[in-house]
C-alpha positions as CSV (number, residue, x, y, z in Angstrom):
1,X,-63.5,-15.3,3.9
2,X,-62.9,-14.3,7.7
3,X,-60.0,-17.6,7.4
4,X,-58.8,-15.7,4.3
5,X,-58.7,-12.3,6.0
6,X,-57.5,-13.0,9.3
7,X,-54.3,-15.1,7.9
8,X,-53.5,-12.5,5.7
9,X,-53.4,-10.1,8.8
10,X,-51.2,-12.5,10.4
11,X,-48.6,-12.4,7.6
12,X,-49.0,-8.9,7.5
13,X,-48.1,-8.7,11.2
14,X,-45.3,-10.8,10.9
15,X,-44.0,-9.2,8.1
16,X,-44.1,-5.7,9.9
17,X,-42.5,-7.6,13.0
18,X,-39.6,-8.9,10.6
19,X,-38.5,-5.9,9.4
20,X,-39.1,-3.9,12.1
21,X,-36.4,-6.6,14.2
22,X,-34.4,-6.4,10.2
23,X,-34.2,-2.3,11.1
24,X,-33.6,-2.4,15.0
25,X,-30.3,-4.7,13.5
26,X,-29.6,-2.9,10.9
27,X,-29.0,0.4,13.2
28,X,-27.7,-1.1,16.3
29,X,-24.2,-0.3,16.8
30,X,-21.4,-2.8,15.7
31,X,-19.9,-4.0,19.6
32,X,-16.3,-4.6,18.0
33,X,-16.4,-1.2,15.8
34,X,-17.9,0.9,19.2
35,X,-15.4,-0.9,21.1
36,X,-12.5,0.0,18.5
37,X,-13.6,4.0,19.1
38,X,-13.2,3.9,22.6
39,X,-10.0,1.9,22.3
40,X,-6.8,4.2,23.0
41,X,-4.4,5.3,20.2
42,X,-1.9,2.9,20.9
43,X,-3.9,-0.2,21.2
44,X,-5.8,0.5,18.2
45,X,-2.2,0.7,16.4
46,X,-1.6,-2.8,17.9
47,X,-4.2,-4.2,16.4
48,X,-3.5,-3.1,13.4
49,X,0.0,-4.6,14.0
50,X,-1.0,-7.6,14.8
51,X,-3.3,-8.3,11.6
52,X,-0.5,-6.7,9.4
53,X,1.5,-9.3,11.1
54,X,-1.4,-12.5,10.1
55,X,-1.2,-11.0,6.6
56,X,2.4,-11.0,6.1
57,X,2.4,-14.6,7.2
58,X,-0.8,-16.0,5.8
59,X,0.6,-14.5,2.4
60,X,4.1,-16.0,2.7
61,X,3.0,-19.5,3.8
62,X,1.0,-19.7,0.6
63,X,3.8,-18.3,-1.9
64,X,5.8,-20.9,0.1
65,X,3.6,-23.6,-1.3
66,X,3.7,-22.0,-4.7
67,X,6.5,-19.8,-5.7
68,X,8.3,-21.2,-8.6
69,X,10.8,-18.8,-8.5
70,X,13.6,-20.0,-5.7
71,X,14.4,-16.1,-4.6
72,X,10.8,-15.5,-4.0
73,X,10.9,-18.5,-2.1
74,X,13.7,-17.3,0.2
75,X,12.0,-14.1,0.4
76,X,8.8,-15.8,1.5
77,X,10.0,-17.4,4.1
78,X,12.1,-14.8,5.5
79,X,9.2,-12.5,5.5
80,X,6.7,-15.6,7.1
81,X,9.5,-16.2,10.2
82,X,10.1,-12.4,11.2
83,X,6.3,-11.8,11.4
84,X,5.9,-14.6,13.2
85,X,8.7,-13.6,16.1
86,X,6.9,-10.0,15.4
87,X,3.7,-11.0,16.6
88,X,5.1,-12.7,19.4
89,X,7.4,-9.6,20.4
90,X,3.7,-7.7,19.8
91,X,1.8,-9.8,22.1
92,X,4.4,-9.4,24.7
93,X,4.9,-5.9,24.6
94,X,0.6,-5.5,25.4
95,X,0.0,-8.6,27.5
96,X,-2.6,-7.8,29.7
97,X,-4.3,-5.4,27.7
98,X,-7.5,-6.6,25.3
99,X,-5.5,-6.3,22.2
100,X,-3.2,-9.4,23.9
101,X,-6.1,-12.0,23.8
102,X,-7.7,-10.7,20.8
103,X,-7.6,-12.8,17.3
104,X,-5.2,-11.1,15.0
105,X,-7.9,-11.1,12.0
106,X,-7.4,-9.5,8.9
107,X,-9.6,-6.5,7.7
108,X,-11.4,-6.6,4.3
109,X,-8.7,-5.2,2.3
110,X,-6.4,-7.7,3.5
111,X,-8.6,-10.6,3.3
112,X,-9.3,-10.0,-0.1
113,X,-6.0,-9.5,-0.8
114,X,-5.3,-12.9,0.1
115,X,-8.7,-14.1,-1.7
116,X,-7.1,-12.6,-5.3
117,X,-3.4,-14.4,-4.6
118,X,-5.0,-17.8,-3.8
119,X,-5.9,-17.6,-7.9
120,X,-2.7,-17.1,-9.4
121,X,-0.6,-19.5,-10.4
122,X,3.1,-19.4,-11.9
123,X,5.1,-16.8,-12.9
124,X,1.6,-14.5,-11.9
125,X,1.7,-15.6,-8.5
126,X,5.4,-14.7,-8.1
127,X,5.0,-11.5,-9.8
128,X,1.8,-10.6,-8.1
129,X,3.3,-12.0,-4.5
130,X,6.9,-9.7,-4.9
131,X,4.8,-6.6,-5.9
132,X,2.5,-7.1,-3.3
133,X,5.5,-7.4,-0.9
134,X,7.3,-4.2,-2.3
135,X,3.6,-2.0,-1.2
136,X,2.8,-3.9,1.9
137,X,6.6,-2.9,3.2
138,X,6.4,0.3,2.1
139,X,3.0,1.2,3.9
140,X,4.2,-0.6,6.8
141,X,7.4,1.1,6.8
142,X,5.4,4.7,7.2
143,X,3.0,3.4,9.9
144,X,6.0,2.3,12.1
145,X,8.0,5.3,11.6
146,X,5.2,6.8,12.8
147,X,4.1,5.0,15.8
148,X,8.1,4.7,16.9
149,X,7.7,8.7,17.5
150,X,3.8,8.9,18.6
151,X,2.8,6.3,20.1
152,X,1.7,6.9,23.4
153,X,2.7,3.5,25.2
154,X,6.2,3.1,25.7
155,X,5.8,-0.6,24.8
156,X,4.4,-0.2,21.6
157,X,7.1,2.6,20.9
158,X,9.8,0.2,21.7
159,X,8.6,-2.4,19.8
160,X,7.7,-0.6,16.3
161,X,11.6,0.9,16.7
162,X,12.7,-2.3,17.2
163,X,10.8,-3.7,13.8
164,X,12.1,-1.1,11.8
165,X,15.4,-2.6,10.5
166,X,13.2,-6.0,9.5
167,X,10.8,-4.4,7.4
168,X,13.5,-2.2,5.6
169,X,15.3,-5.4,4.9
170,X,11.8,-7.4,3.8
171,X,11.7,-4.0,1.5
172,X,15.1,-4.4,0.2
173,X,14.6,-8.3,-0.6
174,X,11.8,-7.5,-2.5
175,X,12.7,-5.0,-4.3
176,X,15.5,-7.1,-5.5
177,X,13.0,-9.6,-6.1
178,X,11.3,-7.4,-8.4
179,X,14.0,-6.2,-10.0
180,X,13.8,-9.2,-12.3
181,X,10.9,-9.1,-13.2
182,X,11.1,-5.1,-14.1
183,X,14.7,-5.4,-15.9
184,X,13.3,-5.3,-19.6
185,X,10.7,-2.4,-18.6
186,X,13.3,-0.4,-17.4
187,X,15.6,-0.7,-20.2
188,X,12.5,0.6,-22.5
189,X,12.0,3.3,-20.3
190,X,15.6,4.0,-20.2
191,X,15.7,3.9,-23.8
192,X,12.8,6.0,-24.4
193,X,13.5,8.5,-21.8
194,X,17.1,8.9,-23.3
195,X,15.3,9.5,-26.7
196,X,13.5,12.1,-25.9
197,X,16.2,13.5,-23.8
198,X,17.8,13.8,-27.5
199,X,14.8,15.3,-28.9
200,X,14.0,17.9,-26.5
201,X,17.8,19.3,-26.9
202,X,17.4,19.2,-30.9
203,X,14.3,20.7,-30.1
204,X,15.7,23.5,-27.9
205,X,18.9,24.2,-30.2
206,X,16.1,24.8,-33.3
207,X,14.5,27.2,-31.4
208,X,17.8,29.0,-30.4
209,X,18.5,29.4,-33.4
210,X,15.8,30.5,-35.1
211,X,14.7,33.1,-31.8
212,X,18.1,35.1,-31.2
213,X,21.2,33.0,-31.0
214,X,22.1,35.2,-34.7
215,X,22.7,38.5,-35.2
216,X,20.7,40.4,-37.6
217,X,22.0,41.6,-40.6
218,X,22.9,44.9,-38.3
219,X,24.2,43.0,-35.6
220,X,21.7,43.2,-33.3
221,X,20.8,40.6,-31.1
222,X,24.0,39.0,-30.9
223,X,25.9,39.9,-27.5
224,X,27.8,42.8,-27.6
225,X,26.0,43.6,-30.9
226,X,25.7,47.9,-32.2
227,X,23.2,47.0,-35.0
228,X,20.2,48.7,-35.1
229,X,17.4,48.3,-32.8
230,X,14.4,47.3,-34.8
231,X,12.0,47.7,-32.3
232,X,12.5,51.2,-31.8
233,X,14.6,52.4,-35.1
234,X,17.3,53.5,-33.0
């Protein structure tokens, strides 16, 4: 019984020692997410550069393998060579700061982003690659303009101006890109939009004419009309 007792207050101990270490890692302080916070503005933006960059390029190398389509194909690598010089041009323009020797890795979104395109196959992986392509641009677009008039390094100014005229043309490509695939929904909305341009009009002329576009039999409420007033029996 004593044997019995004491191991059970050994596995008791241990088990109070485990999660008591569990806890103490479970609220200690993430180094790369404290070191992020006391990281300055602009080398925080770099590093968010730099694994837009790894994105743009992991994605491209795969739709390279994959594409079917030959214009996403041309777009793909377009878009996998300019990151590539952009990254370089990036770790130039901070060499010597942290963010120079740090791995360009991708955040969660991103990751998983590529996780979910790794499944398609086909036409789906072209369509899901260009729209993908379309967005990405479009965020980056903002984040650049942005930093080209705030950031506080004069490096990482110079070098999100400079990348502005590539990512307009990446957004251009694609869109063109997508264009193909959007050609028959936009004719349906055209279509449908044009119909109930029609509809509101026949809509608005039957309520003209039933709500004062005719004189009553006195003449009032046409312009110019004498009639009388019926409201007040003028």
């Amino acid at each position: 019984m004593k044997s019995i007792a004491l191991s059970a207050a050994v596995l008791c101990a241990m088990s109070t020692f485990s999660f008591a270490q569990q806890s103490q890692q479970e609220n200690r302080p993430d180094p790369a997410i404290a070191g992020s916070a006391a990281m300055p503005e602009h080398m925080k933006c770099a590093r968010e550069d730099m694994a837009g960059n790894q994105f743009e390029i992991q994605a491209s190398q795969i739709a390279q393998e994959r594409a079917q389509n030959q214009q996403v194909k041309d777009l793909a690598m377009r878009i996998g060579q300019d990151h590539q010089k952009a990254q370089q041009q990036l770790q130039q323009a901070v060499k010597g700061s942290e963010s120079a020797s740090s791995t360009a890795e991708l955040n969660p979104v991103q990751q998983a982003k590529i996780n979910e395109l790794q499944k398609k196959q086909g036409e789906e992986f072209d369509r899901c690659f260009v729209f993908g392509m379309v967005g990405n641009h479009e965020q980056c677009l903002l984040n650049y303009r942005w930093q080209a008039d705030h950031a506080s390094d004069p490096n990482v100014q110079k070098y999100a101006k400079d990348q502005i005229p590539v990512l307009e043309e990446h957004l251009r490509m694609a869109r063109a890109a997508a264009d193909s695939y959007l050609g028959e929904a936009r004719q349906a909305g055209e279509h449908m939009k044009g119909t109930n341009s029609l509809n509101n009009a026949a809509s608005a002329g039957h309520d003209s004419h039933n709500y004062g576009s005719q004189p009553n039999s006195d003449g009032a409420g046409a312009p110019g009309g004498t009639g009388t007033d019926r409201t007040t029996h003028r």
